[in-house]
MDTraj code that builds the backbone (N, CA, C; nanometers):
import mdtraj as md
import numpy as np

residues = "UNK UNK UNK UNK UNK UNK UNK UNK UNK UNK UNK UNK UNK UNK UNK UNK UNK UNK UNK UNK UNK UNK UNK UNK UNK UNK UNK UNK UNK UNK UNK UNK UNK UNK UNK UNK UNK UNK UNK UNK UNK UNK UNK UNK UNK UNK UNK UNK UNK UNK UNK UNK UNK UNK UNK UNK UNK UNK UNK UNK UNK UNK UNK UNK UNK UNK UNK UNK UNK UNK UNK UNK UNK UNK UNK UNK UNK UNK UNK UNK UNK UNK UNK UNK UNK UNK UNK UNK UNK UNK UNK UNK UNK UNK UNK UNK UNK UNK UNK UNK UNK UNK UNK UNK UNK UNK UNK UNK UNK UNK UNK UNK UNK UNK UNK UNK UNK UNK UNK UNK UNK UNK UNK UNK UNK UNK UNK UNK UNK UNK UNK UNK UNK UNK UNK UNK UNK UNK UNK UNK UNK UNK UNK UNK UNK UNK UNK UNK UNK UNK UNK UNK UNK UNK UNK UNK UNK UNK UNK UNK UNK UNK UNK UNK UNK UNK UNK UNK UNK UNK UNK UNK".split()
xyz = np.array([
    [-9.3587, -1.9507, -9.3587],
    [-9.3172, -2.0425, -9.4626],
    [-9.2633, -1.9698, -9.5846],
    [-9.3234, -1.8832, -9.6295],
    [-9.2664, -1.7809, -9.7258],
    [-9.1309, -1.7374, -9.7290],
    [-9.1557, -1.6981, -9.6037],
    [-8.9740, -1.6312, -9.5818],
    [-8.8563, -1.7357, -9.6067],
    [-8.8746, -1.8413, -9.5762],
    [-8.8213, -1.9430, -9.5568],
    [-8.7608, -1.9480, -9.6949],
    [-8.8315, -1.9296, -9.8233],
    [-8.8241, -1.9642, -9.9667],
    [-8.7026, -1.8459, -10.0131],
    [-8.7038, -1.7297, -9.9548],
    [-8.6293, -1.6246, -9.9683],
    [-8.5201, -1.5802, -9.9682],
    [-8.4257, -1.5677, -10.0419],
    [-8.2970, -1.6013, -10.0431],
    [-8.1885, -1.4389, -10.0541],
    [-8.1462, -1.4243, -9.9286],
    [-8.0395, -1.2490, -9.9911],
    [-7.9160, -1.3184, -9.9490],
    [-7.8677, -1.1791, -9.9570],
    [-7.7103, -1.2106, -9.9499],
    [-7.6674, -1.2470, -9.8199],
    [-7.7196, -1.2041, -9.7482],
    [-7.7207, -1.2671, -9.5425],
    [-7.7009, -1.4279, -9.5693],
    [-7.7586, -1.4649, -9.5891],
    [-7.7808, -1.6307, -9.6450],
    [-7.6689, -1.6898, -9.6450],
    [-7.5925, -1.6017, -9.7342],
    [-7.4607, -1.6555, -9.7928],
    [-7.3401, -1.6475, -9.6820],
    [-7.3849, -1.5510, -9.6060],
    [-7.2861, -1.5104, -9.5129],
    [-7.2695, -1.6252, -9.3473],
    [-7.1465, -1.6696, -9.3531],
    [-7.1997, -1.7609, -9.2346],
    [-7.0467, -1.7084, -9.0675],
    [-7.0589, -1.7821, -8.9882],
    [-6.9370, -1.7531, -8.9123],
    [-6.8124, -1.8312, -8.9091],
    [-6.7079, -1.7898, -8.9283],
    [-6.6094, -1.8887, -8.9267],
    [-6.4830, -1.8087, -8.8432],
    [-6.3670, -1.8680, -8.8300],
    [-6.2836, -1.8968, -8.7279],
    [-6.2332, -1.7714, -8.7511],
    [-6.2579, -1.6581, -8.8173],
    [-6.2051, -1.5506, -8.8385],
    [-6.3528, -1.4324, -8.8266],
    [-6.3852, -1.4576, -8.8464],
    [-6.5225, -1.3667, -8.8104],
    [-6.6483, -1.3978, -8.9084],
    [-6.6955, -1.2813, -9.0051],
    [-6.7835, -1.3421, -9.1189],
    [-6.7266, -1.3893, -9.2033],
    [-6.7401, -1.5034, -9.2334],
    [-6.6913, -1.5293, -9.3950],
    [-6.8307, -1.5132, -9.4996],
    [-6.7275, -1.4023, -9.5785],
    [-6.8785, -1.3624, -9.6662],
    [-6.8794, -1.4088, -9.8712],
    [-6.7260, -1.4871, -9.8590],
    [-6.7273, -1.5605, -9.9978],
    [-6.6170, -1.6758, -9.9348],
    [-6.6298, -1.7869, -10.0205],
    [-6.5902, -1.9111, -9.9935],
    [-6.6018, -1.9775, -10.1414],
    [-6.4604, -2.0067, -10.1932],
    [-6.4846, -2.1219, -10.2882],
    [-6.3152, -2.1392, -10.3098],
    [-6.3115, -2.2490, -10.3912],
    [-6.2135, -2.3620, -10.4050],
    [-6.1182, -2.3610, -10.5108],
    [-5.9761, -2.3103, -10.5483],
    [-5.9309, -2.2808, -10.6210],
    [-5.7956, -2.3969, -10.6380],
    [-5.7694, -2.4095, -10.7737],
    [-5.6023, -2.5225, -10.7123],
    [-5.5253, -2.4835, -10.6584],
    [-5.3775, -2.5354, -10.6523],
    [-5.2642, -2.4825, -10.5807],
    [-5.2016, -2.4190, -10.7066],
    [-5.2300, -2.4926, -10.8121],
    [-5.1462, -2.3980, -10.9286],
    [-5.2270, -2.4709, -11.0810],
    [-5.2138, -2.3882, -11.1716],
    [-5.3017, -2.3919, -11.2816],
    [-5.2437, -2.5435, -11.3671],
    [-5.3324, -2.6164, -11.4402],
    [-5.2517, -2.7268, -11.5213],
    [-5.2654, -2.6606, -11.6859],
    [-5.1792, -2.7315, -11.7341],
    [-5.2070, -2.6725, -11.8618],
    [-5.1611, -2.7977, -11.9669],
    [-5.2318, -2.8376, -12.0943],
    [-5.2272, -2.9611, -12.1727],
    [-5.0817, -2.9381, -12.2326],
    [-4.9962, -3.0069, -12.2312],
    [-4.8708, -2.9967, -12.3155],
    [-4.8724, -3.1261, -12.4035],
    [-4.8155, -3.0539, -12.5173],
    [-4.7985, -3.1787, -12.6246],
    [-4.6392, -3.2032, -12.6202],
    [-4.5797, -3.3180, -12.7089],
    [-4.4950, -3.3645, -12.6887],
    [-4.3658, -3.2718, -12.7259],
    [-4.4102, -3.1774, -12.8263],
    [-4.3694, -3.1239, -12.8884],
    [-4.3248, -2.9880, -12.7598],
    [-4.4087, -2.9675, -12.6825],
    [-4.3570, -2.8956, -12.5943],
    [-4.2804, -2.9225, -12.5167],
    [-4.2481, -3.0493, -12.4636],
    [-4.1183, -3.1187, -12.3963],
    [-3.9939, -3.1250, -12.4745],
    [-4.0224, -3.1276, -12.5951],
    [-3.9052, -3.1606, -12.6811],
    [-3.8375, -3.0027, -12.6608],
    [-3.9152, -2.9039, -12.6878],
    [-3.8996, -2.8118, -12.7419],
    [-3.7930, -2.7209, -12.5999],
    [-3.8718, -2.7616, -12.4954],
    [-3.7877, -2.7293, -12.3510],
    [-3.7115, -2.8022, -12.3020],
    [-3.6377, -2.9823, -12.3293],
    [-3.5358, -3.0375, -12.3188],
    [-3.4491, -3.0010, -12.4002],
    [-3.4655, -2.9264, -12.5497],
    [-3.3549, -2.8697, -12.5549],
    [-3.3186, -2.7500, -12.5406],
    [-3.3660, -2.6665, -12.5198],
    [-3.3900, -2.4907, -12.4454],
    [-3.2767, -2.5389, -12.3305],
    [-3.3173, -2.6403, -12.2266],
    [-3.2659, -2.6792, -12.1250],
    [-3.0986, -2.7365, -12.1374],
    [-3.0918, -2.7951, -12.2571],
    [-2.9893, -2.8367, -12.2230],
    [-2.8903, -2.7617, -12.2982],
    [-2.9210, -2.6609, -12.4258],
    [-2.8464, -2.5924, -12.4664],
    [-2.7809, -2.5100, -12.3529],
    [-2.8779, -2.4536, -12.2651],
    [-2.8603, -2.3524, -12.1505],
    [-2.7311, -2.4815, -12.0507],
    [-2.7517, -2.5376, -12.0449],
    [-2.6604, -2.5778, -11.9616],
    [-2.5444, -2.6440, -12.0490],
    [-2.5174, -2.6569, -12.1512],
    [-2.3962, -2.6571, -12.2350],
    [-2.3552, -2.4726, -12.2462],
    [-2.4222, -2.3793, -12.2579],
    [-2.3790, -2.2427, -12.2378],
    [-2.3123, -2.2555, -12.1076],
    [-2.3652, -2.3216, -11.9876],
    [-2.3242, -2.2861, -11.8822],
    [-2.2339, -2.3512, -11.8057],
    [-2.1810, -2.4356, -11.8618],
    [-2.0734, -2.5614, -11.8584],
    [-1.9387, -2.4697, -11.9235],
    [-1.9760, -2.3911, -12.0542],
    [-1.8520, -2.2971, -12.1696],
    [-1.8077, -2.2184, -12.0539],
    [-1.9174, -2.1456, -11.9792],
    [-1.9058, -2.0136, -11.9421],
    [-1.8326, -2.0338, -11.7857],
    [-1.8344, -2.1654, -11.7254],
    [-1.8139, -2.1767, -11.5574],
    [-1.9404, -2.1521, -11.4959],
    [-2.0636, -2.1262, -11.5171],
    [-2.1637, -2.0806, -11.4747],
    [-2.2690, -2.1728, -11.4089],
    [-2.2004, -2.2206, -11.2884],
    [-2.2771, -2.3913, -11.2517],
    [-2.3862, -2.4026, -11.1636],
    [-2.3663, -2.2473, -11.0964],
    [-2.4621, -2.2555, -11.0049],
    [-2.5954, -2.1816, -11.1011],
    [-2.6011, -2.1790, -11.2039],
    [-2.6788, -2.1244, -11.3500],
    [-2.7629, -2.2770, -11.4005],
    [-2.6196, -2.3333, -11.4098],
    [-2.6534, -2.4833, -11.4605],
    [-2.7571, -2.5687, -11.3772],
    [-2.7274, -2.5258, -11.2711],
    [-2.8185, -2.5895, -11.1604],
    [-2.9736, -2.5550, -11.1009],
    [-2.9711, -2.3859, -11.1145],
    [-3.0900, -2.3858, -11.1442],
    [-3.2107, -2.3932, -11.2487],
    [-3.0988, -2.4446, -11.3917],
    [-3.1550, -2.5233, -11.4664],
    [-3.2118, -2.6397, -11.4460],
    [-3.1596, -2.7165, -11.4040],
    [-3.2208, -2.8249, -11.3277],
    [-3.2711, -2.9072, -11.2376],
    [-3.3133, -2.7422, -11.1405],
    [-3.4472, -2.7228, -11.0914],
    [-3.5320, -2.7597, -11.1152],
    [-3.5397, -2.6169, -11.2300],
    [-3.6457, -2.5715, -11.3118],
    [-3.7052, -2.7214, -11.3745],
    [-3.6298, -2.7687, -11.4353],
    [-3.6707, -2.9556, -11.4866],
    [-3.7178, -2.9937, -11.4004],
    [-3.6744, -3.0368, -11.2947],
    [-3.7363, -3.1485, -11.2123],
    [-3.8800, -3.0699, -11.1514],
    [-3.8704, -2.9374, -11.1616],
    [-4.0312, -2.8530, -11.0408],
    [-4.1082, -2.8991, -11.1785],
    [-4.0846, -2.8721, -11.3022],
    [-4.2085, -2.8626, -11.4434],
    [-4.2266, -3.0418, -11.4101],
    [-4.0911, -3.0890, -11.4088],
    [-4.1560, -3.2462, -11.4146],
    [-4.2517, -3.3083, -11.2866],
    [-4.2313, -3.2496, -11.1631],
    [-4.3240, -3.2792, -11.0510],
    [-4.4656, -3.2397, -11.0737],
    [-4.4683, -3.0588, -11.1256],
    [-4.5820, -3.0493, -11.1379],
    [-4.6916, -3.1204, -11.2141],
    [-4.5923, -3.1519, -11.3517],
    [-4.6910, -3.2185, -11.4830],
    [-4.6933, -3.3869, -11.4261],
    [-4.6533, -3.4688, -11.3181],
    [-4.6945, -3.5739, -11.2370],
    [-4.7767, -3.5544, -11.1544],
    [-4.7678, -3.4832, -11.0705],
    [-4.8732, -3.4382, -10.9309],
    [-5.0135, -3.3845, -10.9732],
    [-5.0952, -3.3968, -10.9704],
    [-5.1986, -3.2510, -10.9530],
    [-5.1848, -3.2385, -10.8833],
    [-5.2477, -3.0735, -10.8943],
    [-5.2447, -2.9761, -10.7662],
    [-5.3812, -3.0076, -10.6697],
    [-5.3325, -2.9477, -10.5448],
    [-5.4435, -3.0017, -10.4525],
    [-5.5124, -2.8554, -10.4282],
    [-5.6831, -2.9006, -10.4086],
    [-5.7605, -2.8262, -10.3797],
    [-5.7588, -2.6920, -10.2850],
    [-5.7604, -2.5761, -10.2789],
    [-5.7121, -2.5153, -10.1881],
    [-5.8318, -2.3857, -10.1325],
    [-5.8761, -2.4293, -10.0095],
    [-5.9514, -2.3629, -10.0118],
    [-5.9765, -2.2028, -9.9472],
    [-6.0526, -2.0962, -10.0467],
    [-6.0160, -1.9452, -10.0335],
    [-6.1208, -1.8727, -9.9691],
    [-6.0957, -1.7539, -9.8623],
    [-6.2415, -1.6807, -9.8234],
    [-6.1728, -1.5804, -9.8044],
    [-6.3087, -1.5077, -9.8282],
    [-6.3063, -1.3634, -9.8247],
    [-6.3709, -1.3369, -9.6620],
    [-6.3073, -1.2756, -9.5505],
    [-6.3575, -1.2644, -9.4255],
    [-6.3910, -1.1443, -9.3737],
    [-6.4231, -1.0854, -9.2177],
    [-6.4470, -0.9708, -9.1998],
    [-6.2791, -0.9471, -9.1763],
    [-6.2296, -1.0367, -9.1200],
    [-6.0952, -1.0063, -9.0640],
    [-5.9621, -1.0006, -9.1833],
    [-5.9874, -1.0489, -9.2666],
    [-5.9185, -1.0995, -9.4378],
    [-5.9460, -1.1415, -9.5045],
    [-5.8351, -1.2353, -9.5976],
    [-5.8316, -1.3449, -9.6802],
    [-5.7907, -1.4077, -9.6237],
    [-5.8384, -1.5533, -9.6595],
    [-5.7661, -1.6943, -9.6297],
    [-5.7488, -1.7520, -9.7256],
    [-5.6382, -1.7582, -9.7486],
    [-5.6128, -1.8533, -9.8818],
    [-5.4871, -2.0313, -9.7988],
    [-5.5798, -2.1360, -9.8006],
    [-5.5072, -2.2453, -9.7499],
    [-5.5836, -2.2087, -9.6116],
    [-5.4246, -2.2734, -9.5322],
    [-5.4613, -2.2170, -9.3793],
    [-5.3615, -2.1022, -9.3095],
    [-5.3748, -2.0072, -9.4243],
    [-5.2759, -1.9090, -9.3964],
    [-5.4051, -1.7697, -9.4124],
    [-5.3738, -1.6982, -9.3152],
    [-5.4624, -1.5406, -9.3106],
    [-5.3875, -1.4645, -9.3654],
    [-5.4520, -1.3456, -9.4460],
    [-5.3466, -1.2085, -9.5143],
    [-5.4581, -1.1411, -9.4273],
    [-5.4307, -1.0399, -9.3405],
    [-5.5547, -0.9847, -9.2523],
    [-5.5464, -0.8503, -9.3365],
    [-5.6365, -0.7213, -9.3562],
    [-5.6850, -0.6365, -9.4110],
    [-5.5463, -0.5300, -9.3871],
    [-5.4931, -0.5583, -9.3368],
    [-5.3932, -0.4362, -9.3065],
    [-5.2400, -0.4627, -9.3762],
    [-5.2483, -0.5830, -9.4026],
    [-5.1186, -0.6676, -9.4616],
    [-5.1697, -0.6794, -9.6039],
    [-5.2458, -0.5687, -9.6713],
    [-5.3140, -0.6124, -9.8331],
    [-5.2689, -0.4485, -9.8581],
    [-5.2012, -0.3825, -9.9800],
    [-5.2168, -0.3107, -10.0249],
    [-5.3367, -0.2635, -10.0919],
    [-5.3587, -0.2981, -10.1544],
    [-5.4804, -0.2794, -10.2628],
    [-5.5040, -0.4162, -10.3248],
    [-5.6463, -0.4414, -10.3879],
    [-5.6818, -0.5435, -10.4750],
    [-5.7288, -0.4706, -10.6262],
    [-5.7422, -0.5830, -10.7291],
    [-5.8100, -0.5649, -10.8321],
    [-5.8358, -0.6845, -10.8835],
    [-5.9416, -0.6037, -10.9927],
    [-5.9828, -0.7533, -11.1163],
    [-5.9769, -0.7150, -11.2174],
    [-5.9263, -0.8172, -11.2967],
    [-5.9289, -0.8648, -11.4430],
    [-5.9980, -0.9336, -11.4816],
    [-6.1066, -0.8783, -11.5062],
    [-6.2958, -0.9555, -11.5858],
    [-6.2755, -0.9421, -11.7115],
    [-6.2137, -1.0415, -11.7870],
    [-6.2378, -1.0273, -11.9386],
    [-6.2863, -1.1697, -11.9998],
    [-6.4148, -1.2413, -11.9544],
    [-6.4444, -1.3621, -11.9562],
    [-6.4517, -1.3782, -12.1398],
    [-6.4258, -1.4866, -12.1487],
    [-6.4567, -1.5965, -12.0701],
    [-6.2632, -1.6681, -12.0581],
    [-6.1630, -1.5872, -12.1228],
    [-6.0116, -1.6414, -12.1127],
    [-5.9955, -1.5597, -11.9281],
    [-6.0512, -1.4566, -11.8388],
    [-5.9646, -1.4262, -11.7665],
    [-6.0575, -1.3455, -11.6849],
    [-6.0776, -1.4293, -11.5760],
    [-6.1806, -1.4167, -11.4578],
    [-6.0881, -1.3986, -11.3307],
    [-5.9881, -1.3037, -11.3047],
    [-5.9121, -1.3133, -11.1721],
    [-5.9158, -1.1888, -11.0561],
    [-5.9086, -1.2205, -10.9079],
    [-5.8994, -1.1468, -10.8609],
    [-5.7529, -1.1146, -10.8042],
    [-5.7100, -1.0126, -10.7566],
    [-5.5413, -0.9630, -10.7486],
    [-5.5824, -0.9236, -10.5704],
    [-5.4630, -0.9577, -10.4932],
    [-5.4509, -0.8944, -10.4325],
    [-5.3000, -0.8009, -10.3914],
    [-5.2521, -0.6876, -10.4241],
    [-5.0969, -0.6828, -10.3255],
    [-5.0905, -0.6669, -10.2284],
    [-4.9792, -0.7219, -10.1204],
    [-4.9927, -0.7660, -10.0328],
    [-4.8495, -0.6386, -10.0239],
    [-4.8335, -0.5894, -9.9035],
    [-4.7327, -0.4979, -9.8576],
    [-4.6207, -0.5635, -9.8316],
    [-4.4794, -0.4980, -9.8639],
    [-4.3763, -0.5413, -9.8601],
    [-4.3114, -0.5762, -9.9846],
    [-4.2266, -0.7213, -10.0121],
    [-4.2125, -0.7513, -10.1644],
    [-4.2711, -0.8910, -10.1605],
    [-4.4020, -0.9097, -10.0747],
    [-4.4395, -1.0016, -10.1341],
    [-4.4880, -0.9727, -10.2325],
    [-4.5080, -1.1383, -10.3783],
    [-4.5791, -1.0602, -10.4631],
    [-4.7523, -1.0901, -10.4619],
    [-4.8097, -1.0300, -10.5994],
    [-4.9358, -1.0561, -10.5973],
    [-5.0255, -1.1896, -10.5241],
    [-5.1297, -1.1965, -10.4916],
    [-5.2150, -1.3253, -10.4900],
    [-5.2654, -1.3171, -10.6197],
    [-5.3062, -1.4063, -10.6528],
    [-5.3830, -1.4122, -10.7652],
    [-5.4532, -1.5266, -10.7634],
    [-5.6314, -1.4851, -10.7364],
    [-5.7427, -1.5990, -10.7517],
    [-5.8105, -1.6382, -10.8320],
    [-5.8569, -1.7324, -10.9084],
    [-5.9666, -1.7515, -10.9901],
    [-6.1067, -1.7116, -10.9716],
    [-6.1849, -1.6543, -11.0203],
    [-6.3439, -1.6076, -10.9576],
    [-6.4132, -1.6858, -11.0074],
    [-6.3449, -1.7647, -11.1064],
    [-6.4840, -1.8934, -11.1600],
    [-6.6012, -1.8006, -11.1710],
    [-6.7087, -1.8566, -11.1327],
    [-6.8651, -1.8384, -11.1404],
    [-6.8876, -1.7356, -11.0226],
    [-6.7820, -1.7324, -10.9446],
    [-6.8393, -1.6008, -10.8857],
    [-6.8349, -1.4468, -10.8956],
    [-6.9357, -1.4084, -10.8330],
    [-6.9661, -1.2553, -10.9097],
    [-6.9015, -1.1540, -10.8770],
    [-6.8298, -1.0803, -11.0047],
    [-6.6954, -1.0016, -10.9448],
    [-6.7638, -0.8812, -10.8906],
    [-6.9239, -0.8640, -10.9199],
    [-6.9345, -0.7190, -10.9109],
    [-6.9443, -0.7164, -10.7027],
    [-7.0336, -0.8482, -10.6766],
    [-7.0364, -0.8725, -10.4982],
    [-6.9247, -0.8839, -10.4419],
    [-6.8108, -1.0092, -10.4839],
    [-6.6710, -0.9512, -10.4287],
    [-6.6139, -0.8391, -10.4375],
    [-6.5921, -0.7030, -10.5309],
    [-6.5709, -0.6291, -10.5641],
    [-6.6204, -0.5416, -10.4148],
    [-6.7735, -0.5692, -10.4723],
    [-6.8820, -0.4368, -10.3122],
    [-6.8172, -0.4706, -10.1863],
    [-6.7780, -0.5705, -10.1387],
    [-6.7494, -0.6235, -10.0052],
    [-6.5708, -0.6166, -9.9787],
    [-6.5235, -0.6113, -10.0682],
    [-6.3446, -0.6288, -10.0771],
    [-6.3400, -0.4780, -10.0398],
    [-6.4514, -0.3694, -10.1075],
    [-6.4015, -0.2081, -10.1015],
    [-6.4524, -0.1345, -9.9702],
    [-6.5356, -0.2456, -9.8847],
    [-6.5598, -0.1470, -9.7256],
    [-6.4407, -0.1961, -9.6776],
    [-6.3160, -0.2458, -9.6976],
    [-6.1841, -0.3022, -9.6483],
    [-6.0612, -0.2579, -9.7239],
    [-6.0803, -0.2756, -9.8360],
    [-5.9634, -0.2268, -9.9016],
    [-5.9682, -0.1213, -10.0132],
    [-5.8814, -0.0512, -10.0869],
    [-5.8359, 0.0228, -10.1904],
    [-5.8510, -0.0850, -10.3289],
    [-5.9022, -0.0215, -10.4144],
    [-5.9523, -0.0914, -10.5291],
    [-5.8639, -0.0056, -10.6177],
    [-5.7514, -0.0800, -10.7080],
    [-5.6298, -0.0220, -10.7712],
    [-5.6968, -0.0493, -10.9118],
    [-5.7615, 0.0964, -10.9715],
    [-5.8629, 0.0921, -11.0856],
    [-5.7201, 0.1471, -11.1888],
    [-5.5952, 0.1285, -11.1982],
    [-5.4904, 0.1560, -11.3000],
    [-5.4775, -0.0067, -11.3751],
    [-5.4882, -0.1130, -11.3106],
    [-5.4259, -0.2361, -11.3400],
    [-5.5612, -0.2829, -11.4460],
    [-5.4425, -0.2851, -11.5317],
    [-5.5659, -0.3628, -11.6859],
    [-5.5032, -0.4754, -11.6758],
    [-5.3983, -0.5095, -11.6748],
    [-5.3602, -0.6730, -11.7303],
    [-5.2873, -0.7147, -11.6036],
    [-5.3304, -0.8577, -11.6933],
    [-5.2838, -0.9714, -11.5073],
    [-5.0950, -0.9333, -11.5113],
    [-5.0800, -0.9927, -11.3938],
    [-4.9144, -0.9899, -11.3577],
    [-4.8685, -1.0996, -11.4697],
    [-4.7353, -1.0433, -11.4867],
    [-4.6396, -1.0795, -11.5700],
    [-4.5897, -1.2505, -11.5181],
    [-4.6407, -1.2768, -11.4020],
    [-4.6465, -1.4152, -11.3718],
    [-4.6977, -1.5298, -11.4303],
    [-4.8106, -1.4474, -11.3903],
    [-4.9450, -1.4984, -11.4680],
    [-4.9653, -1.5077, -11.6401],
    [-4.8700, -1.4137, -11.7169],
    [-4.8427, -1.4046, -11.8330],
    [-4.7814, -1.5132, -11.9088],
    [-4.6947, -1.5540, -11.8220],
    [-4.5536, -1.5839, -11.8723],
    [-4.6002, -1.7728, -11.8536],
    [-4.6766, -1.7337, -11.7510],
    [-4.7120, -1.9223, -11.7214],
    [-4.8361, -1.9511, -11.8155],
    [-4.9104, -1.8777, -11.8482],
    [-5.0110, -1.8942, -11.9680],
    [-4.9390, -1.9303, -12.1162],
    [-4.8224, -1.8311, -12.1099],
    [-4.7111, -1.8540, -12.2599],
    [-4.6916, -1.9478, -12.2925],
    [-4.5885, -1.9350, -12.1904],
    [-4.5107, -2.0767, -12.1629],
    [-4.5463, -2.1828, -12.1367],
    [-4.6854, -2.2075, -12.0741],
    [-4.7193, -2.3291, -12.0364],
    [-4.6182, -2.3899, -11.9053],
    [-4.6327, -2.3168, -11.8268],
    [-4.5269, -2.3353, -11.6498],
    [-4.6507, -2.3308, -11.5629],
])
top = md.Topology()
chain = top.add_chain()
for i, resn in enumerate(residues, 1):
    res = top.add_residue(resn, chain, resSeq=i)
    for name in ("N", "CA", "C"):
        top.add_atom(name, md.element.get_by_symbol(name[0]), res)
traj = md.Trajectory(xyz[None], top)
């Protein structure tokens, strides 16, 4: 009965369609962020100056991925993002229902500077670019122990990707 009460890290560890899954939790598809009105105003006309530049210049296929860019910010700020769920395995990551298996990951890292920036990185070989996860409440130092009997831990990277920068700025 005792044992029973006893809780390690085995516990946590269960089997899934890839081998152990030894972290599991739930991240969005993409971050939301509060915009005031003032921030729409401020990017309908950013937007449309850019495409009066690009109307002067002949520059249409410019113009057009201007208004993209509008309609993806306007889907996103309608839609929420849907739940997406992430593990850490013996065989990889799963992020969705897509595998990055251990050999298709360059290196990982983290950026622990709570409480603005709890993320884990992974690069992935080739030109894909970064992953980038939220760790929430979970503990970077156990993902960390378990990510490094698998992968290279890239201890140069202090700050998140310039992705990740630019959509915090900007509010994208």
């Amino acid at each position: 009965m005792a044992e029973e009460n006893i809780t390690t890290q085995e516990n946590f560890i269960r089997e899934g369609d890839f081998g152990r899954v030894y972290f599991e939790w739930v991240v969005p598809e993409y971050l939301t962020h509060e915009r005031t009105m003032l921030w729409y105003l401020v990017m309908l006309i950013s937007a449309l100056v850019l495409i009066i530049y690009c109307i002067f210049t002949a520059n249409f296929l410019f113009a057009l991925v201007i208004i993209l860019v509008i309609f993806i910010v306007f889907l996103k700020s309608y839609y929420p993002p849907r739940d997406i769920n992430f593990q850490i395995t013996e065989e990889g990551i799963i992020l969705g229902n897509q595998l990055f298996t251990y050999d298709k990951i360059k290196n990982f890292y983290i950026i622990y500077k709570p409480p603005i920036v709890k993320k884990l990185f992974f690069s992935l070989k080739g030109f894909a670019p970064d992953l980038s996860i939220m760790l929430y409440d979970n503990n970077p130092l156990l993902v960390r122990e378990k990510l490094l009997e698998y992968l290279q831990e890239d201890l140069e990277k202090e700050i998140e990707t310039m992705d990740d920068v630019f959509e915090i700025l900007l509010k994208l």
